[in-house]
Every structure is written in C-alpha cells, then in structure tokens.
TORTI-918258 format. One record per residue: residue number from 1; residue in one letter; x, y, z of N, C-alpha, C in turn. Coordinates in nm, 3 decimals, decimal comma. Layout:
     n   res       n_X       n_Y       n_Z      ca_X      ca_Y      ca_Z       c_X       c_Y       c_Z
   NUM     A         X         Y         Z         X         Y         Z         X         Y         Z
...
***
This chain:
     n   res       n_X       n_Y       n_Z      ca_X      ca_Y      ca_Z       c_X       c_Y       c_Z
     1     X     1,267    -0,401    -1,786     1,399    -0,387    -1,721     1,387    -0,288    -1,607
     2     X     1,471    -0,310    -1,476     1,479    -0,244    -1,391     1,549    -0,094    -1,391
     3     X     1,550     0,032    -1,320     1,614     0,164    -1,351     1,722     0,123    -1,207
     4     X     1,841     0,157    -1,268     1,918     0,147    -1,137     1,908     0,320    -1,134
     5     X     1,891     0,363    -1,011     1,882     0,473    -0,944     2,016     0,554    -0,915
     6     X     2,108     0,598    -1,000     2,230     0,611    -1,010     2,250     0,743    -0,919
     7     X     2,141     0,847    -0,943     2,188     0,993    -0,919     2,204     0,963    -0,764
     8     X     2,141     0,870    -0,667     2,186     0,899    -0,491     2,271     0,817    -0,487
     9     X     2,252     0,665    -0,526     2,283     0,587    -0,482     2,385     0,499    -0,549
    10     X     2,406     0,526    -0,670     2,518     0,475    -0,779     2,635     0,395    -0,688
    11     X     2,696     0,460    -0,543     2,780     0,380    -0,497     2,727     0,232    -0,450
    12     X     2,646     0,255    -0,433     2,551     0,137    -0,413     2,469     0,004    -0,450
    13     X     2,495     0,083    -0,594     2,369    -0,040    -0,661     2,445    -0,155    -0,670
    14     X     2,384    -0,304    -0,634     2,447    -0,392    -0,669     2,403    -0,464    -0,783
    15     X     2,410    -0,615    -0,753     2,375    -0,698    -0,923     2,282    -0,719    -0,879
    16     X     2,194    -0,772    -1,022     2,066    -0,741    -1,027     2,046    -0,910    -0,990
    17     X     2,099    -1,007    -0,935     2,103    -1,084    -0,823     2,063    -1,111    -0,684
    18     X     2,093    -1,025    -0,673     2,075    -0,977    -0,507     2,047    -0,802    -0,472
    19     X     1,950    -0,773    -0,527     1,968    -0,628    -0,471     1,990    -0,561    -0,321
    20     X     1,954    -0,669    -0,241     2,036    -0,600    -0,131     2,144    -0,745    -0,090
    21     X     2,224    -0,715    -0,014     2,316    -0,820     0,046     2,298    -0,850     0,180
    22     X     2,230    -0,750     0,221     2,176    -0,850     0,344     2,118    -0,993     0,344
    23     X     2,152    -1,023     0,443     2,045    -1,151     0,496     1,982    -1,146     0,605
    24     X     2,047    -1,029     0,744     1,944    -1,059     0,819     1,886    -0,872     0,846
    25     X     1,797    -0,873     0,890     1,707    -0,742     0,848     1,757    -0,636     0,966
    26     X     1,753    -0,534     0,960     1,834    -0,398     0,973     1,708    -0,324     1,052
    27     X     1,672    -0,310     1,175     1,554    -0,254     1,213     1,534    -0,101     1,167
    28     X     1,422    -0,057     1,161     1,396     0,056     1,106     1,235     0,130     1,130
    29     X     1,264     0,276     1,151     1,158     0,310     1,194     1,068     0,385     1,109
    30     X     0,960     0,412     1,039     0,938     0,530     0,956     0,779     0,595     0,978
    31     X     0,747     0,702     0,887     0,680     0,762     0,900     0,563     0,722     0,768
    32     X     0,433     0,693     0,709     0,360     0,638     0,623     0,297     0,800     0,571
    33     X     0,287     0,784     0,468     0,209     0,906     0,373     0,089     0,899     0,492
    34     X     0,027     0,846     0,573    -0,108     0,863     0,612    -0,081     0,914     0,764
    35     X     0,069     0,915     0,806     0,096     1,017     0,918     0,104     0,842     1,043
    36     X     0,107     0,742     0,991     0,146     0,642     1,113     0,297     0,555     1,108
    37     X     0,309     0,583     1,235     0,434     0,500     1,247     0,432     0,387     1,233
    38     X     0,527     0,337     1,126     0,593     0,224     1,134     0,739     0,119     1,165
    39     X     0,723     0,073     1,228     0,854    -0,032     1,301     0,868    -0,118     1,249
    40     X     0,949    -0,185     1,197     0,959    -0,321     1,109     0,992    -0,431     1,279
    41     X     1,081    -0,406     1,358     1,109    -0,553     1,414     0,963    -0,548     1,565
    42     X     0,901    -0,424     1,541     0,783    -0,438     1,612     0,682    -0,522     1,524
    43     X     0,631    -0,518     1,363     0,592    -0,638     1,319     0,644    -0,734     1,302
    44     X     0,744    -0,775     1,258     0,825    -0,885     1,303     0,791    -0,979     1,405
    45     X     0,769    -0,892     1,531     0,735    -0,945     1,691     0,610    -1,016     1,674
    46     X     0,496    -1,005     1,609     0,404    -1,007     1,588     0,360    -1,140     1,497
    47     X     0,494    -1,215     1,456     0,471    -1,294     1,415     0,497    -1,351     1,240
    48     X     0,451    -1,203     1,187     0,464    -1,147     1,054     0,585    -1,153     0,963
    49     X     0,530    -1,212     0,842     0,661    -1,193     0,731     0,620    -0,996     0,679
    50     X     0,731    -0,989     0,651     0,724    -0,847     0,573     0,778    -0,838     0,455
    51     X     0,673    -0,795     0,386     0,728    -0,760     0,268     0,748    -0,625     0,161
    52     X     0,909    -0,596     0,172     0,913    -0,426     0,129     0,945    -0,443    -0,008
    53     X     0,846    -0,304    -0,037     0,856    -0,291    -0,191     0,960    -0,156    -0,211
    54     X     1,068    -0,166    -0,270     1,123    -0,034    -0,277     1,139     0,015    -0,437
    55     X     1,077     0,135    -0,380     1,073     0,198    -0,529     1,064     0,339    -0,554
    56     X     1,080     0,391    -0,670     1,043     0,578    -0,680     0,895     0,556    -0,767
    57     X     0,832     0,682    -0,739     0,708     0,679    -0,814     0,757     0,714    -0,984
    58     X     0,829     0,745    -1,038     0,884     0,759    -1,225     0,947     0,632    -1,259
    59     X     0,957     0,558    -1,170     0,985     0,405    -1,233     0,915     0,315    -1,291
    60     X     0,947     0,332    -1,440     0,889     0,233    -1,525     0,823     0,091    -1,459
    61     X     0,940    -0,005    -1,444     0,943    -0,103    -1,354     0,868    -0,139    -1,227
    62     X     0,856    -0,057    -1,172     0,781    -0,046    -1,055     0,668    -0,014    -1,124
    63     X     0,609     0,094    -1,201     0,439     0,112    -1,247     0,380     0,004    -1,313
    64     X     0,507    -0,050    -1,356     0,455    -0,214    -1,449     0,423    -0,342    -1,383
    65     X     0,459    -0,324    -1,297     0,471    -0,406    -1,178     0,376    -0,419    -1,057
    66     X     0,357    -0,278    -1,059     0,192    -0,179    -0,943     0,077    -0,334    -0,979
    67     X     0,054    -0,407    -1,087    -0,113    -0,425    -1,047    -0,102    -0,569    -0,971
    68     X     0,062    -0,661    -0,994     0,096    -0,806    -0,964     0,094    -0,764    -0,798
    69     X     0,190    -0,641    -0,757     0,192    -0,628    -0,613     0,021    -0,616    -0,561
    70     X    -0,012    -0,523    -0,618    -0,123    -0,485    -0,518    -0,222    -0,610    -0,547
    71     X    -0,268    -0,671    -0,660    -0,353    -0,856    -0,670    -0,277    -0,943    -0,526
    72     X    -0,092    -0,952    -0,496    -0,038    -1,078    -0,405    -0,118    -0,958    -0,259
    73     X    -0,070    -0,844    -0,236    -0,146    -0,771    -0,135    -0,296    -0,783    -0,070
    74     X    -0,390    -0,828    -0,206    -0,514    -0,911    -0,189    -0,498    -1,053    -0,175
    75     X    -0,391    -1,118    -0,249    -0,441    -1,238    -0,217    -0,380    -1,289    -0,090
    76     X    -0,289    -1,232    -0,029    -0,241    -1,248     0,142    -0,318    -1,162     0,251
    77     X    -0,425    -1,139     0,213    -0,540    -1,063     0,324    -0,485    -0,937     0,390
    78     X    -0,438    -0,850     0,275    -0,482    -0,741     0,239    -0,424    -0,640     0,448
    79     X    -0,269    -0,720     0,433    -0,233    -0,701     0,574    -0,282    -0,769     0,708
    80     X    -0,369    -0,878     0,671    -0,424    -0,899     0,839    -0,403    -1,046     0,778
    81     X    -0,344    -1,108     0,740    -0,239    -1,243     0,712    -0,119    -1,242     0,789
    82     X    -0,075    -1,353     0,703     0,047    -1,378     0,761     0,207    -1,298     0,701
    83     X     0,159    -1,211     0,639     0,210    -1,127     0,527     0,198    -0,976     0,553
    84     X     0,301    -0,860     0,570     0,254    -0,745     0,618     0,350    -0,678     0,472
    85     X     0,267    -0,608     0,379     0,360    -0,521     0,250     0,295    -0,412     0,306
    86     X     0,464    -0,342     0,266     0,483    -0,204     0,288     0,570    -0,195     0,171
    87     X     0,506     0,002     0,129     0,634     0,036     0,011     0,707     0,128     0,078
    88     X     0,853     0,161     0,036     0,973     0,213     0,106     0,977     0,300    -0,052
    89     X     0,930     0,436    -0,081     1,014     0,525    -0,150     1,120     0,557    -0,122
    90     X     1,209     0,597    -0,253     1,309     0,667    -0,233     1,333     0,826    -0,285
    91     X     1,323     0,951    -0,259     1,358     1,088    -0,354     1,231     1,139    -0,390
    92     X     1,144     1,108    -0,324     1,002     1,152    -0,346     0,911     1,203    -0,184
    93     X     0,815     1,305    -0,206     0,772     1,352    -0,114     0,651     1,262    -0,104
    94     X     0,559     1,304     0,061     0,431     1,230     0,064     0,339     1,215    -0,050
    95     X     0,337     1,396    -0,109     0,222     1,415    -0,223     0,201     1,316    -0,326
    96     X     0,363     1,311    -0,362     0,392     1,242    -0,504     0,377     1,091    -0,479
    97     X     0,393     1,046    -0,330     0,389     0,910    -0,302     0,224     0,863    -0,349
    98     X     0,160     0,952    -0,244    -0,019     0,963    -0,283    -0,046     0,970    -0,397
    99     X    -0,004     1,025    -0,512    -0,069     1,013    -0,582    -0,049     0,894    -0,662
   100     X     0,053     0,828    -0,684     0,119     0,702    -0,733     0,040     0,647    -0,685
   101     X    -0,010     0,596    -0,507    -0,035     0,504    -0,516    -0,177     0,514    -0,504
   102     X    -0,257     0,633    -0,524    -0,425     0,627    -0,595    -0,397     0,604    -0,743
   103     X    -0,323     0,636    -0,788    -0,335     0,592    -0,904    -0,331     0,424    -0,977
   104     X    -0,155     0,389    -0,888    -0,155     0,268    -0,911    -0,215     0,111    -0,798
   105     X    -0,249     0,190    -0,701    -0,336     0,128    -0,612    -0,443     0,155    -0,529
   106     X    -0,510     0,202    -0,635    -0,665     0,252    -0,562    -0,733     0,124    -0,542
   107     X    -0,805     0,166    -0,446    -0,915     0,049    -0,387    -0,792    -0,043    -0,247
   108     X    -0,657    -0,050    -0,235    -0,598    -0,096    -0,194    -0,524    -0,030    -0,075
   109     X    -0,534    -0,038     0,063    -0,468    -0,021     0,141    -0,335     0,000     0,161
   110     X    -0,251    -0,025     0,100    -0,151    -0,066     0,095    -0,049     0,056     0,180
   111     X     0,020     0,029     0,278     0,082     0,104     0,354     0,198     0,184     0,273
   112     X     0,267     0,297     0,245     0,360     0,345     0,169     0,487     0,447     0,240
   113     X     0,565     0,452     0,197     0,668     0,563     0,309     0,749     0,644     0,177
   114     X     0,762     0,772     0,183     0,792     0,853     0,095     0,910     0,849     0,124
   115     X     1,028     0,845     0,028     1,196     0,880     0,102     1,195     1,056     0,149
   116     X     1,142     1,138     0,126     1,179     1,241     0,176     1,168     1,297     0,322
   117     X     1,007     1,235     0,338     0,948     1,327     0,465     0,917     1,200     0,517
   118     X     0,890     1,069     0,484     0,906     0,950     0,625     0,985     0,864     0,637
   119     X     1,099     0,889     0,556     1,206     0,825     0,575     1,278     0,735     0,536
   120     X     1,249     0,671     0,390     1,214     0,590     0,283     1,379     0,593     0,256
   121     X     1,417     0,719     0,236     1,566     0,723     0,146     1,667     0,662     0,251
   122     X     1,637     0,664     0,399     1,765     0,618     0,517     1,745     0,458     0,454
   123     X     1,612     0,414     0,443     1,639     0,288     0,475     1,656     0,227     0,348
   124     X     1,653     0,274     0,220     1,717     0,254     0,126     1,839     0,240     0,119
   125     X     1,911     0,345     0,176     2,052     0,337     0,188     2,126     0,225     0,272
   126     X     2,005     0,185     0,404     2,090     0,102     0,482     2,056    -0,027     0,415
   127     X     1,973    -0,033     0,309     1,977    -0,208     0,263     2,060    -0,220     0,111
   128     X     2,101    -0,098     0,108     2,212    -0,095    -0,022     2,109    -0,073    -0,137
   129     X     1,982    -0,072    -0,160     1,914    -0,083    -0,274     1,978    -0,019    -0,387
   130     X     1,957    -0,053    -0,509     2,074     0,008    -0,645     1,957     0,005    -0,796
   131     X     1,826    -0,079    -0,733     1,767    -0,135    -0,857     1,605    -0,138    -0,849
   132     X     1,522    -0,050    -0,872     1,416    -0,067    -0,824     1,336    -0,101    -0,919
   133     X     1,207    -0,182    -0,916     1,183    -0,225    -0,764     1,255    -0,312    -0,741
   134     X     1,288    -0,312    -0,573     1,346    -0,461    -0,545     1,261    -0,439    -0,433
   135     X     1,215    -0,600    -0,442     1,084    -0,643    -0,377     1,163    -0,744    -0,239
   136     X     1,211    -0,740    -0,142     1,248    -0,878    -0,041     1,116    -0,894     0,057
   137     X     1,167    -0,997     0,117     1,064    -1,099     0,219     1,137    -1,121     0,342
   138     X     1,116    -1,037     0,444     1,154    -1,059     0,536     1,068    -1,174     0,701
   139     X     1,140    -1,277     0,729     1,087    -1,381     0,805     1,077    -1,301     0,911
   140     X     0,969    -1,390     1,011     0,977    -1,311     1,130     1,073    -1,313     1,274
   141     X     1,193    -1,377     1,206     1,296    -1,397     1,307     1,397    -1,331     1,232
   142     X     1,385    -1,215     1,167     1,482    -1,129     1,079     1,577    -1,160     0,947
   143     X     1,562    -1,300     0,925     1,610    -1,337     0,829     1,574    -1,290     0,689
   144     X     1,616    -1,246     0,604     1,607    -1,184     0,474     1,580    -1,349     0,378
   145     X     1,440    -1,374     0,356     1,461    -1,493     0,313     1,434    -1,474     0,161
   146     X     1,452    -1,378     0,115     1,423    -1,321    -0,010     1,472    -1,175    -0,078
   147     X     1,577    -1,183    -0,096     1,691    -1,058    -0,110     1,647    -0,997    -0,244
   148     X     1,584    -1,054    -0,355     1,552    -0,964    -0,456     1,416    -1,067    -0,516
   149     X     1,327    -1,067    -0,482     1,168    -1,142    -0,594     1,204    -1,073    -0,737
   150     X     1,213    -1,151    -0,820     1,250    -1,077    -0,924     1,323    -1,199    -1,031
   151     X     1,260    -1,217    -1,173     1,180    -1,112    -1,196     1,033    -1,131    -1,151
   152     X     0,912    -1,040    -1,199     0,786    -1,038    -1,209     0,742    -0,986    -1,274
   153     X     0,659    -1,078    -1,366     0,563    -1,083    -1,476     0,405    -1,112    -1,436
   154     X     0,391    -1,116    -1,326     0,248    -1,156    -1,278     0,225    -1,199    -1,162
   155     X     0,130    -1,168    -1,062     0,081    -1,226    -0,956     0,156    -1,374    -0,875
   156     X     0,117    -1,439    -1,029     0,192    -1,577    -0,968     0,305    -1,591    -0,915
   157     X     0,409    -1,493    -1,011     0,556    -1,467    -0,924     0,539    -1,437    -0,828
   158     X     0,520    -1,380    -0,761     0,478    -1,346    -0,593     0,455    -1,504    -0,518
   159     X     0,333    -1,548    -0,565     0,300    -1,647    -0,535     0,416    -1,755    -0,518
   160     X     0,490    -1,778    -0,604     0,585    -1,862    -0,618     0,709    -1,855    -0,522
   161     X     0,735    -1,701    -0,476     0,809    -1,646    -0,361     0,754    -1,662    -0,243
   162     X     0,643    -1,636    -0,198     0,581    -1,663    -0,079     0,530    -1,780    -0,031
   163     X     0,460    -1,845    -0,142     0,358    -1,986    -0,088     0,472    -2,158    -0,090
   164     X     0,513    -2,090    -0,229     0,617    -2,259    -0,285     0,745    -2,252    -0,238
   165     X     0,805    -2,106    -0,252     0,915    -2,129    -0,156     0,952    -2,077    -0,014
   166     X     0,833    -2,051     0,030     0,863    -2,012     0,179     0,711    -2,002     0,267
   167     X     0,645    -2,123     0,182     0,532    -2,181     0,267     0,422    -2,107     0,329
   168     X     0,390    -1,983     0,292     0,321    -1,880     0,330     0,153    -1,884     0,253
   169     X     0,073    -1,940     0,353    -0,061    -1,951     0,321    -0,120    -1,836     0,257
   170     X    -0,255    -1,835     0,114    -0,286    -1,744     0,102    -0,349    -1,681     0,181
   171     X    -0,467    -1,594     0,206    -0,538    -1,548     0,286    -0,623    -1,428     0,212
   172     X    -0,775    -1,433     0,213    -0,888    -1,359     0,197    -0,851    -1,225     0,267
   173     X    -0,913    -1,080     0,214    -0,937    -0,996     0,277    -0,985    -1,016     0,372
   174     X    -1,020    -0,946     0,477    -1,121    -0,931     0,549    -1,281    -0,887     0,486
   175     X    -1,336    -0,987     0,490    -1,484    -0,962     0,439    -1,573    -0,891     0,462
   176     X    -1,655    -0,814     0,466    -1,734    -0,712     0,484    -1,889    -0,811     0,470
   177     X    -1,934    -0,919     0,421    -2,057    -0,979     0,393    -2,133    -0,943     0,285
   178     X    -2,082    -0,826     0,190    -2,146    -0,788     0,102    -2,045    -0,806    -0,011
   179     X    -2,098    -0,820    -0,128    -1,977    -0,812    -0,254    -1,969    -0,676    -0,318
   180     X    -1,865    -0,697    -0,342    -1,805    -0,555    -0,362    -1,830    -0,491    -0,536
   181     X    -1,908    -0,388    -0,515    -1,964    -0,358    -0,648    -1,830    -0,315    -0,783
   182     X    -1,872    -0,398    -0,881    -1,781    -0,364    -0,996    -1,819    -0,279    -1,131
   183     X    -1,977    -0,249    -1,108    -2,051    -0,196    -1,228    -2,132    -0,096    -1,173
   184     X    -2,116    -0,016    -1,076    -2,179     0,150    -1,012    -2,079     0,224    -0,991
   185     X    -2,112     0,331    -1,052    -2,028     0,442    -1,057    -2,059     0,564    -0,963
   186     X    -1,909     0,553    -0,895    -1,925     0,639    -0,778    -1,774     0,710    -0,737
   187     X    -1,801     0,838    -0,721    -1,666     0,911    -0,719    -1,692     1,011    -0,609
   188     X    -1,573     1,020    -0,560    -1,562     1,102    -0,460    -1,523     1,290    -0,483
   189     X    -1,530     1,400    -0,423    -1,467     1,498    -0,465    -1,491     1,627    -0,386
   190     X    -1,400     1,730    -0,388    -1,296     1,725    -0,466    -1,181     1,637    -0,415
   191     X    -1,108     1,591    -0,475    -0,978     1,488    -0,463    -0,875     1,482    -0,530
   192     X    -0,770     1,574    -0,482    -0,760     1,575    -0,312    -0,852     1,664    -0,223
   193     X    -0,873     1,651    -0,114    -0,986     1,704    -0,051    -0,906     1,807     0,084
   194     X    -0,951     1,886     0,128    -0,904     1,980     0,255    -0,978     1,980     0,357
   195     X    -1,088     2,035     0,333    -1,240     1,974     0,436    -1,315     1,878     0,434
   196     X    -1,402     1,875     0,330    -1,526     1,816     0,306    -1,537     1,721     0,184
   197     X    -1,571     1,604     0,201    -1,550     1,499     0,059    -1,700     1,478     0,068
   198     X    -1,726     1,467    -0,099    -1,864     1,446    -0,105    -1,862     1,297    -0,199
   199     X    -2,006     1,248    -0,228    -2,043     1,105    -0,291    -2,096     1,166    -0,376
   200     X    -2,066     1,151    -0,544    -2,132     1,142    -0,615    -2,171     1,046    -0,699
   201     X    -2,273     0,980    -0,729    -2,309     0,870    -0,846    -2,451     0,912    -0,983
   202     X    -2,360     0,864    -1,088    -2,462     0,885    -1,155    -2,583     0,738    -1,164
   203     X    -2,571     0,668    -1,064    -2,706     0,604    -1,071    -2,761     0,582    -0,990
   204     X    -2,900     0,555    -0,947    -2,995     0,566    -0,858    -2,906     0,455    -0,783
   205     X    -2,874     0,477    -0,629    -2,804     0,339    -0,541    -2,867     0,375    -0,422
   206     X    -2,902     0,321    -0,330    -2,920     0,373    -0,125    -2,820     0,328    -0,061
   207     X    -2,721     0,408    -0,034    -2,632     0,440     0,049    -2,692     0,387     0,216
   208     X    -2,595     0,302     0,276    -2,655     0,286     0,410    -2,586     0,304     0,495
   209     X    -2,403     0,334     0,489    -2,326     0,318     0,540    -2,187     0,375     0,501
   210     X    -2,143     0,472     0,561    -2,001     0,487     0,483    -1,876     0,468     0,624
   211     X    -1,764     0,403     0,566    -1,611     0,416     0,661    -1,530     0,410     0,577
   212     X    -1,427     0,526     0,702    -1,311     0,567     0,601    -1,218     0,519     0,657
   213     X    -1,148     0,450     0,625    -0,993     0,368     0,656    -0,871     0,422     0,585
   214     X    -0,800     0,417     0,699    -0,669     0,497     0,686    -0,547     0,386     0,596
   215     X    -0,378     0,449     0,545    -0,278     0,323     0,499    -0,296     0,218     0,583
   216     X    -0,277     0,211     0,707    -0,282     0,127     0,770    -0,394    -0,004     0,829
   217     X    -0,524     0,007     0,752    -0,617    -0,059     0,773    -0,711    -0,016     0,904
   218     X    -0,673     0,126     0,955    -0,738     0,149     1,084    -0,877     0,246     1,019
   219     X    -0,960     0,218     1,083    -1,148     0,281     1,067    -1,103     0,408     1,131
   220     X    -1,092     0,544     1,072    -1,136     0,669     1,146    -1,245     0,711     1,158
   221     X    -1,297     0,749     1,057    -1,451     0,727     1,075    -1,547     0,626     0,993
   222     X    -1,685     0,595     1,105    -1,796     0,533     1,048    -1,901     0,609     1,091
   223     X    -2,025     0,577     0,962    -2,111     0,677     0,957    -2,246     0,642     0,929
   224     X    -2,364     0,598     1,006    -2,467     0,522     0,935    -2,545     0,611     0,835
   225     X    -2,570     0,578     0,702    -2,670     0,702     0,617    -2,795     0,658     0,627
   226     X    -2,858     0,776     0,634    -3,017     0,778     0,602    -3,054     0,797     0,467
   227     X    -3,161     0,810     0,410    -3,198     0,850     0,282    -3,244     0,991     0,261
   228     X    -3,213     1,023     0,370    -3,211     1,217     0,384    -3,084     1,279     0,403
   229     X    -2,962     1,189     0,422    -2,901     1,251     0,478    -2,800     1,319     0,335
   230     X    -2,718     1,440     0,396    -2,655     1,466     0,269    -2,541     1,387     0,262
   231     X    -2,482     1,361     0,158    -2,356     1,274     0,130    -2,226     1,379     0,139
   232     X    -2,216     1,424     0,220    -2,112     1,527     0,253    -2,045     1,472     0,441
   233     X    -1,875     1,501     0,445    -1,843     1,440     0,480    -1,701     1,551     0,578
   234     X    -1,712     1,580     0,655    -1,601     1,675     0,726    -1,510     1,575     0,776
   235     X    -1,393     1,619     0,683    -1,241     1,492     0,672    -1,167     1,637     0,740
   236     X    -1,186     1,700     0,818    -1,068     1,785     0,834    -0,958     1,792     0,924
   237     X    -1,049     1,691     1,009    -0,956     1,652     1,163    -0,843     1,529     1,082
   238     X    -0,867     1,482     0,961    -0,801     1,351     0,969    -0,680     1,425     0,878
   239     X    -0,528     1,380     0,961    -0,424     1,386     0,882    -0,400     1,393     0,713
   240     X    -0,261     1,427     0,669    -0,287     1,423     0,556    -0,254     1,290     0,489
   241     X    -0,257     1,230     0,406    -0,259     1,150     0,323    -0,348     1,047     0,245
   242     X    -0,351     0,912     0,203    -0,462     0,828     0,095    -0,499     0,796     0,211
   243     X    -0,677     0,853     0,184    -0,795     0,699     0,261    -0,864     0,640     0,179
   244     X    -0,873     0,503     0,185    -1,012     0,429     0,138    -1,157     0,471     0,224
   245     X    -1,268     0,529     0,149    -1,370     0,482     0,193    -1,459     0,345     0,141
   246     X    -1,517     0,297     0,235    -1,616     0,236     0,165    -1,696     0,236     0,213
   247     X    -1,790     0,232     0,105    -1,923     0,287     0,080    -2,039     0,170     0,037
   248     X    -2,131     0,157     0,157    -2,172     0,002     0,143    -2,361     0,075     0,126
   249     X    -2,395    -0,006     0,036    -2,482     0,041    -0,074    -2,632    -0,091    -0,036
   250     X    -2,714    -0,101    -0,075    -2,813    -0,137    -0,135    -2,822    -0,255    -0,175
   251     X    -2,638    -0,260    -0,283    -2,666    -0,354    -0,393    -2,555    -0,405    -0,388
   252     X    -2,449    -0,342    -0,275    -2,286    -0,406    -0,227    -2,221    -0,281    -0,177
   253     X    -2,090    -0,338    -0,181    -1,980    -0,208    -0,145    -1,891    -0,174    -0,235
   254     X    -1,885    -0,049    -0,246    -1,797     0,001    -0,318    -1,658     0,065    -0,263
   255     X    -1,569     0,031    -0,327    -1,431     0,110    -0,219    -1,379     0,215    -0,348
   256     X    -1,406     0,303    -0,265    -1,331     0,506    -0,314    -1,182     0,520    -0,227
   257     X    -1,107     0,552    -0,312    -0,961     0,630    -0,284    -0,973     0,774    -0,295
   258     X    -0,918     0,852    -0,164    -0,888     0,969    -0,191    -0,773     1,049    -0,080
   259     X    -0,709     1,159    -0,124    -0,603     1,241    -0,061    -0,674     1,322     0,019
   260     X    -0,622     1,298     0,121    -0,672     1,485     0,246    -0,506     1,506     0,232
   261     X    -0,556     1,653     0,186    -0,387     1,712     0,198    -0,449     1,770     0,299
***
C-alpha cells in the first residue's frame, strides 16, 4: 500500500486513481543530487517521453518498488532511449536522497532531485502529488499520458505502461563490449568519499581502465591503468553527489556506486 504524505501535503492528496490531475505537463526546472540541471520541456524538445518517479526516501512503497523501477530504467536504455526517468523527492535533503538511491539503485544511473535543496517539493506541489510513489509518463508533446502507473508488482508493470499501452520500444543500455562482471568482488572506499576513492578487491583481477560517470550519464573522468599504477583516485574537483564508476577489468566490467560529499 501506498503512504499518503499527509504532514505537507494532506490538502492535496488525491485518489489513489489519479494521483495527479493533470493531463498536460507543468514545465519545471530542478537541481539533481549530482549538482546538474534539469528542465523537463527542454527534454521533452528532444523528443523524449519522461518518466517521474515521485517519492520520499522512508517510503515503504517506493523501497518496494526501487528494484521494478530501476530493471524498466535498464530495460529502456538506461536514459539514452526513448524514455528519460527521473526521481522527484519530496522533504528530503541531497545526502539522504544519495544514500537511498546507492542503496536502492546502485550500479544504476538513475537521475534523482531531493525536495529540499533541488527542488523536488515545488514540483510536487505543482502536480498535486498526495500518494507516493506515483510514477506518470509524460509524452513528448506534454501530454500526461499516464497520471498514476500503479499498481506495481514487477518490471512487467512498467512494461505494460510504456510498450502495450503507449508503444514505447524497449532499448539496451549502452554497451561497453565487455560483460559486466557478476562474481568479482570489488569495492570502493572510503564511501562517501571527500578526496580520494580507492579500488579494493579481494581477488587477483588486471584493471585496465577506470570512468566515472556522473546522475546524468556524463564521463567526468577516464583513466587508462597500468599494472603499476596505484588504484587511488583524486575525486575532489567533482561536485557533490552519487557516481558510478566503472571499472573494466581483464575478465569484464564492473560498475561501483559511490558519494563525493
């Protein structure tokens, strides 16, 4: 069951029907835990369906929900589809956003906006939200063609919102040529990090390559490794919030989540 969010927004919440009443989309500007701006009717322009997830990080509903979003997030190419997800917090700061979503979406890009400090709670308010999560689908001619996805029990629900009823092809990540390791263990630290992030693994691997990608799918840094080189890493120029590195190996790639506060 969903938490209606009573303490801001109680004048607000509607039926669990329609969580917002819009139909056609409300432009809006915000700020991402990873320090980049985002414009909704600038993706829009672009061609793009959007799809906002709104939610607080203590919501049952929404954490139960974290692994179906972030699987449809992979299976619509992971932002560079025809499909752009973003999450819209509400009453929560960047920190708390970050850590939710290393927790509930590590390995995953996934763009996020905290209601406190990027602006999450305005645009909550301007789509009436009352019930989180409420998941909509916005077309790229502003039409709200999906006012509440819901319910969801699995991946497929998504699927069933995007592909069967509103014709939206799946789409692959972007591939890297290597497969992505599921059985080497490799951690990053300390994390959250201030300066310097290091690689640690407990098994023999050769590192050949590391990049760190920001919420937004952008490369800040890339780094070719040697077999001398140390696995230490000066993150200090890069803003605060979640990066993926990945870390392309020997034997595949591995993708690490971590915080620069």
């Amino acid at each position: 069951m969903r938490k209606l969010f009573t303490t801001l927004f109680a004048a607000s919440a509607l039926s669990l029907s329609a969580q917002t009443s819009l139909t056609t989309a409300v432009d809006f500007t915000v700020t991402t835990t990873g320090s980049q701006s985002f414009d909704l009717f600038d993706k829009l322009a672009e061609g793009k369906y959007v799809l906002v997830d709104f939610f607080f990080v203590t919501c049952p509903a929404c954490i139960s929900t974290a692994p179906y979003y972030k699987a449809s997030f992979e299976n619509y190419g992971c932002n560079t589809g025809a499909v752009y997800f973003i999450s819209v917090d509400v009453g929560d700061t960047d920190a708390e956003v970050n850590t939710f979503e290393s927790t509930h979406f590590s390995g995953a890009n996934i763009p996020a906006v905290s209601g406190l400090e990027g602006g999450g709670d305005a645009v909550v308010s301007t789509y009436g939200i009352g019930a989180f999560p409420t998941y909509i689908l916005i077309a790229p001619n502003g039409d709200i063609v999906e006012q509440d996805m819901w319910p969801i029990s699995s991946a497929a629900d998504f699927t069933n919102y995007l592909t069967t009823q509103n014709g939206i092809a799946q789409q692959a990540c972007a591939a890297s040529g290597i497969n992505e390791l599921e059985n080497i263990h490799i951690s990053l630290y300390p994390n959250p990090v201030v300066n310097t992030v290091n690689i640690a693994s407990l098994q023999e691997i050769n590192i050949t390559e590391i990049s760190i990608v920001n919420m937004v799918g952008q490369t800040v840094l890339t780094k070719n490794i040697s077999s001398t080189d140390v696995l230490s890493f000066d993150v200090s120029d890069l803003s605060s919030g979640m990066y993926v590195m990945n870390i392309t190996t020997d034997k595949g790639v591995k993708k690490e989540t971590f915080i620069k506060q």
